[in-house]
PAVO-803888 format. One record per residue (C-alpha): residue in one letter; z, y, x. Coordinates in pm, whole numbers, padded with zeros to 5 digits, always signed. Example, Ala and Ser with C-alpha at 12.3 -4.5 7.8 and 13.67 -1.06 7.14 Angstrom:
a+00780-00450+01230 s+00714-00106+01367 
// end
This chain:
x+18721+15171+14554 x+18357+15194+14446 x+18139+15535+14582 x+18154+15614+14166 x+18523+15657+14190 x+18534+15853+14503 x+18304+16078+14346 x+18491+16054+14006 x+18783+16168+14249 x+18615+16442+14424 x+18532+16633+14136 x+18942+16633+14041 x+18916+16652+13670 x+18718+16945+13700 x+18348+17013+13504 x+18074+16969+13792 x+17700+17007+13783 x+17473+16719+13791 x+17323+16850+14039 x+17685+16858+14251 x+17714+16443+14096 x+17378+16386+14244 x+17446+16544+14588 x+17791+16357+14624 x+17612+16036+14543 x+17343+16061+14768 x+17580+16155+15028 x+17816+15824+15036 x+17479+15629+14971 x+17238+15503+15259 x+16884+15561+15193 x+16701+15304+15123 x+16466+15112+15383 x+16351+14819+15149 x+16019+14828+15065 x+16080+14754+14685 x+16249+14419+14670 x+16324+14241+14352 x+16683+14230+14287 x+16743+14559+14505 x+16896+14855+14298 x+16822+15211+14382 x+16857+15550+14324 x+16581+15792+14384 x+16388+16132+14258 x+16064+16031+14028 x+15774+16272+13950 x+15669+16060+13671 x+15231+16064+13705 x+15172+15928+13380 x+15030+16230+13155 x+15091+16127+12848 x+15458+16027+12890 x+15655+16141+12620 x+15968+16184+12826 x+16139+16039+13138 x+16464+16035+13370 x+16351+16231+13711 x+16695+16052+13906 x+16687+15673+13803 x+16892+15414+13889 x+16700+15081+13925 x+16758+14730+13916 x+16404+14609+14068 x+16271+14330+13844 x+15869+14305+13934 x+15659+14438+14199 x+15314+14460+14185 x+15185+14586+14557 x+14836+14605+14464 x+14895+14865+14232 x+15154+15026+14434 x+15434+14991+14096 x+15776+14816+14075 x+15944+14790+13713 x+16317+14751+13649 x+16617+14825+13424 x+16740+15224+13458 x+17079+15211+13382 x+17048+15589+13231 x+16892+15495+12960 x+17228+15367+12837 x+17507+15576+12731 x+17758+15609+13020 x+18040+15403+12789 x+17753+15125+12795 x+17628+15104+13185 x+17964+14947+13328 x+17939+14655+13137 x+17543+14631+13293 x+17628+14747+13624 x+17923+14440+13603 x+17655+14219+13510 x+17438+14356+13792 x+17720+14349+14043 x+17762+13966+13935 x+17375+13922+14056 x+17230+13904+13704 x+16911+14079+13651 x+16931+14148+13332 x+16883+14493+13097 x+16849+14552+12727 x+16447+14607+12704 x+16494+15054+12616 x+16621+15053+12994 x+16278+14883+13139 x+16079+15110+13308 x+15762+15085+13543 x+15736+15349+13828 x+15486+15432+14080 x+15589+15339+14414 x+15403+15661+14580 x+15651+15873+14301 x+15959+15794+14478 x+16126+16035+14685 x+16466+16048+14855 x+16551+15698+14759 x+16876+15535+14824 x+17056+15170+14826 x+17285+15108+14554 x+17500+14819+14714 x+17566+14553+14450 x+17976+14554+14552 x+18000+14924+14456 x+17909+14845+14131 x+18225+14647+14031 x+18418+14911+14048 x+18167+15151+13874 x+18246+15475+13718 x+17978+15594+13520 x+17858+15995+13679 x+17634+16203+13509 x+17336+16201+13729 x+17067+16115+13513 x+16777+16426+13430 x+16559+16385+13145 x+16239+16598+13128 x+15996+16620+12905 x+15630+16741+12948 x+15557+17033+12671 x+15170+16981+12570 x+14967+17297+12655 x+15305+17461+12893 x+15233+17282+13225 x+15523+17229+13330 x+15857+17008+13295 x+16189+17111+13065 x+16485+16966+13087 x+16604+16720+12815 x+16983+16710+12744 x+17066+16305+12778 x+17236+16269+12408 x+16873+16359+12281 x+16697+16069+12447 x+16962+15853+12382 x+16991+15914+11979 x+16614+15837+12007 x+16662+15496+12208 x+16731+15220+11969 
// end
């Protein structure tokens, strides 16, 4: 059994949050101590910094691809950026040690962004039951503050 499927299991067939999804996730996950290491996949909170981002998932999960210390970034695939029928087949791929990602899942983050991050074990994602726990926000010009996205939108927009 994968932590996915436990969770899966937990909720009983029953509607949850994604909020409750997140919590459940974060609970049967250790946080992470890595230091951003290529080929390490994580789950964490983002407060994206750029301004003029037109959108963004504040709970990503991360297959670390480049790190760039100097600059204090890391990019990577985000799994959420796929519809949840599509991220088994990646996170099977990912389990298998490939590093790969269709190019709408690469994002670059700002290490200093990261909160409350947490170590996605490659072996749990064999057995990997997609859980809604992506949050899309978007950044309203001239409101100052963030608004929820519902996923489908981003995703009809992703090509």
């Amino acid at each position: 059994m994968s932590i996915f499927t436990d969770v899966k299991d937990l909720a009983g067939g029953k509607s949850q949050s994604k909020q409750w999804y997140r919590e459940q996730l974060q609970y049967g996950l250790e946080s992470y101590q890595g230091g951003f290491i290529v080929g390490d996949i994580i789950f964490f909170n983002y407060s994206a910094q750029t301004p003029d981002l037109k959108f963004w998932d504040t709970f990503p999960m991360v297959l670390i691809t480049d790190v760039d210390y100097g600059n204090r970034q890391f990019s990577g695939g985000n799994m959420h950026y796929l519809r949840p029928n599509s991220r088994k087949s990646m996170a099977n791929t990912w389990a298998a040690g490939s590093i790969s990602y269709p190019m709408r899942c690469h994002h670059k983050y700002f290490m200093n962004s990261v909160t409350s991050a947490y170590n996605v074990p490659q072996e749990e994602l064999r057995e990997m039951t997609p859980l809604p726990v992506e949050q899309f926000v978007i950044r309203p010009k001239g409101l100052g503050r963030t608004m929820e996205v519902p996923s489908s939108i981003i995703w009809s927009r992703l090509k």
